[in-house]
N, C-alpha and C positions, 0 to 999 in steps of 0.2 A: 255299517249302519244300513237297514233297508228299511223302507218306509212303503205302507201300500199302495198303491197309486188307485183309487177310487174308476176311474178312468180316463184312459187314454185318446189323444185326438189325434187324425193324422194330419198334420200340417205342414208346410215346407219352411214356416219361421216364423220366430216367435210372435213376430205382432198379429199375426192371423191365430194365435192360442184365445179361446171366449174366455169372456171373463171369466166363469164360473169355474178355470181350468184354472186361471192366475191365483185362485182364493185357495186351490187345492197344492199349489206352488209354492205360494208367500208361509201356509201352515206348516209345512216341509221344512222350508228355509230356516223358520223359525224353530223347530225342535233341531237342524242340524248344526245351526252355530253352535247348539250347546253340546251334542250325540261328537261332535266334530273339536270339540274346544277351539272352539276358531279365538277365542281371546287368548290363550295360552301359544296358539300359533303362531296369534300376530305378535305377541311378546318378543318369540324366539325370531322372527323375521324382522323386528322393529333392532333386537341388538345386534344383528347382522349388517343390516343397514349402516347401523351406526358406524360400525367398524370398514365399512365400502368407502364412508362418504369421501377420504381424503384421499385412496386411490383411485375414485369415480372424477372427481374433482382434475386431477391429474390426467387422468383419459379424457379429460373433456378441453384442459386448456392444450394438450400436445396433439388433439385432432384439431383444435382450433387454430393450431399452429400452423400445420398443412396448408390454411389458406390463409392465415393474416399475422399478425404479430401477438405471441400469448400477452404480450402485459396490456394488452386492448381487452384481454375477454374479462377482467373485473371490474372496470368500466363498464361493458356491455349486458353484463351481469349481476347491473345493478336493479333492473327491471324485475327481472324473474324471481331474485332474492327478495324482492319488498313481499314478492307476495306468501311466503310462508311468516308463521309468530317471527318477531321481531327477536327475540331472544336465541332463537334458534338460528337466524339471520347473522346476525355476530359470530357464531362460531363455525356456518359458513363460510362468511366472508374471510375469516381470520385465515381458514385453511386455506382460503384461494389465493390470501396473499402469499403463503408461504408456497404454494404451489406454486405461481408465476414466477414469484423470485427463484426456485429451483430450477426451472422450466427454461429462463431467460440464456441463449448462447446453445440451447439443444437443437442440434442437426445433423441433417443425413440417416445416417447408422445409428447412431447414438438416441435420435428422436424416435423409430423405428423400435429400440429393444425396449427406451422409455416405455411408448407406449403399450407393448404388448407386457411390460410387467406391470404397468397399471392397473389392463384391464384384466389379468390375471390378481390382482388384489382385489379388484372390483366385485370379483364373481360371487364371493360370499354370500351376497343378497341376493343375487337371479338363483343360487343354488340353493337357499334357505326358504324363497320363494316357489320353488320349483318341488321342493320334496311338500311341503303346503299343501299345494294344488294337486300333489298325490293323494292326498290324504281325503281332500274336497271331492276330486272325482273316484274314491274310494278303489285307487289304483295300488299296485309294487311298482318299485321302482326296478327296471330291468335291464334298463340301456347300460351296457359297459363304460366303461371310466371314459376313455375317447369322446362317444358319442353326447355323454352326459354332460363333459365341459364343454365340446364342441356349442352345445347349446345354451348353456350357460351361456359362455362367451357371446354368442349370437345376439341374446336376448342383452346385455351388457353394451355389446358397444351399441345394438338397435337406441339404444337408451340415453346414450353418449350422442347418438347423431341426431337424435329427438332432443335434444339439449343443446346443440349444436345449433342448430336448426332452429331453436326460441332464443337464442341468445343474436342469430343475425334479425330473427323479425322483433326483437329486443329495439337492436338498434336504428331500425329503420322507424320504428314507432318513437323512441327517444329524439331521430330527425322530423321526423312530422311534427313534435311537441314542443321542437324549440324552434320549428320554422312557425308555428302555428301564436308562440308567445304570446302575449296582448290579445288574443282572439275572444278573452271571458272565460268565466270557470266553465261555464258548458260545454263548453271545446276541451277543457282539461278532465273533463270530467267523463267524457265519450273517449278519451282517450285512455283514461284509466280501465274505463268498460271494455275497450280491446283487446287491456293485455290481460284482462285474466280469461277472456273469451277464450286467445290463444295460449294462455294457458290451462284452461281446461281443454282444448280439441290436443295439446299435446301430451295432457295426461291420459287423456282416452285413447290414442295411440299406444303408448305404452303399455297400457292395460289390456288393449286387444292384443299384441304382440305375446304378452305374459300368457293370456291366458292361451292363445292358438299352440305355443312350442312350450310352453311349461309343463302340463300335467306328464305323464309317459302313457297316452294314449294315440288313437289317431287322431289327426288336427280336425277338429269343428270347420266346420262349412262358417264363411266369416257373419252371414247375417245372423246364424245362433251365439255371436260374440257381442253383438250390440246392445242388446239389453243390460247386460252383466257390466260392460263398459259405459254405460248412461251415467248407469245409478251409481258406479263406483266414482265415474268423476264429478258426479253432482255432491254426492256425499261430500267425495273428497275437499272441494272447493268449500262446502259447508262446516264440514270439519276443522279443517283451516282457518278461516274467519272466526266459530266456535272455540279453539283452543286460543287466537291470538285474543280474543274476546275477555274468555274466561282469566285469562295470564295477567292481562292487563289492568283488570276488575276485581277478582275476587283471589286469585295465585300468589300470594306473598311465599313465591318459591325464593328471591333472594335472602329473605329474610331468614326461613326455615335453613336452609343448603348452603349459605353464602355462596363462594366462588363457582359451586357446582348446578350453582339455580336456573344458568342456560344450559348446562346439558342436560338437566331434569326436564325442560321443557322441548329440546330437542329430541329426546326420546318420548318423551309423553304425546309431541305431534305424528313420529315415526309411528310410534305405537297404533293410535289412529289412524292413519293412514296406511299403513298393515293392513289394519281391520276390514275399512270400507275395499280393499282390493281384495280380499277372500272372500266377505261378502257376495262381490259379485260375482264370484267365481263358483262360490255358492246358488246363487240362483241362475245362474246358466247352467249350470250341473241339471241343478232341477228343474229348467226347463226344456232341456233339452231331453231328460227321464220321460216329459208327460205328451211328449209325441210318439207315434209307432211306425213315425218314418227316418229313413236314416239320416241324421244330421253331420256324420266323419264323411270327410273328404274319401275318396277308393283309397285301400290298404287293407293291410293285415291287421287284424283285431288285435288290441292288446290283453294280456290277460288282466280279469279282475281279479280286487284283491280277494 
């Protein structure tokens, strides 16, 4: 896909881009979800996901195992889990039970092979996302099989240890709230405001991570990643709330799907959540287009597609 670019400005990041540069960006954007089928992408990256979750699930209680005891982390995992739809939450949680109960007595060697065949079942998502943001930055994909899962993987356990990593500030926010008891709903209420703060600074992580080692170009200088990471965790967090909204109000998915009414709605939130991280990956693309100064870190240019 190419699109004209009206003019170009030379800037070193994006928030120094004028406005009138943003308006020529955002119409970009918008003819490239469609030039791009970024809905049909996130489809194919929402059933990928889907198919990660229980070996992601597994890479996350056998690293959490490294420092504490697995059958603590769905306890501690109860935080994180509220905040995706509630329907989708259930078939989370189901898998974690079955994961810890698997998990329980793994050591040494044995926790070591676990893990890395986890996060080798994991990969389907970083690699389903990965050819995506080929597409986004109108790339081929070139890296040999090695280098390709090498990265995968990368982006995988990055993901694991970002999950890691909310599931202990999880727990310390769950101590402050039961040290805090009796203090009035304001107090519980500022607490609630926390964990989804840290959970969107942990989804923006994420999504900088994706999108810096993802595409098969040279890596973005990390302040041209910040834009694209705002607006995907802002979405994403809106999206969220909007689907558990929408499920709870107007989705008589048990009705329609019976027993199948939480995985419809666990892929219907994946699916959005696909979306808003292409997105953003979308308008860093094209933000990074309406400058004419170099925005890749030094390297070898990759080839376009």
């Amino acid at each position: 896909m190419s699109i004209r670019i009206a003019q170009q400005v030379h800037v070193d990041a994006p928030w120094k881009i004028p406005p009138r540069a943003w308006w020529e960006i955002s119409k970009r954007v918008w003819i490239a979800t469609s030039a791009n089928h970024l809905g049909l992408l996130s489809a194919g990256v929402a059933y990928y996901a889907f198919l990660s979750i229980a070996p992601l699930l597994a890479a996350v209680v056998l690293t959490y195992g490294l420092i504490g005891d697995p059958a603590l982390v769905q306890r501690h995992m109860a935080a994180i889990v509220t905040v995706v739809p509630r329907d989708a939450a259930t078939i989370i949680n189901d898998q974690l039970m079955g994961v810890v109960s698997a998990a329980k007595g793994t050591t040494g060697l044995g926790l070591v092979l676990a893990l890395s065949l986890a996060l080798y079942g994991a990969t389907r998502a970083a690699s389903a996302i990965m050819e995506a943001l080929n597409i986004v930055y109108a790339r081929k994909e070139e890296r040999g099989i090695i280098a390709f899962y090498r990265v995968s993987i990368g982006i995988t356990f990055s993901a694991v240890l970002v999950v890691v990593s909310g599931v202990v500030t999880a727990t310390v926010i769950g101590l402050i709230q039961t040290l805090l008891t009796g203090w009035g709903s304001g107090v519980l209420l500022a607490i609630k405001a926390v964990t989804w703060v840290c959970a969107g600074l942990l989804a923006s992580l994420i999504f900088a991570l994706i999108y810096r080692f993802g595409p098969n170009r040279r890596k973005a200088q990390w302040q041209w990643l910040t834009v694209g990471s705002a607006t995907a965790t802002v979405c994403w967090l809106l999206v969220t709330l909007g689907v558990s909204f929408y499920v709870s109000r107007f989705g008589n998915y048990n009705e329609t799907y019976g027993s199948l009414g939480a995985v419809v709605v666990l892929q219907l939130w994946l699916f959005a959540s696909s979306y808003v991280v292409l997105l953003g990956a979308q308008i860093n693309a094209e933000a990074e287009r309406q400058t004419s100064a170099d925005t890749q870190v030094a390297g070898p240019m990759q080839k376009a597609a």
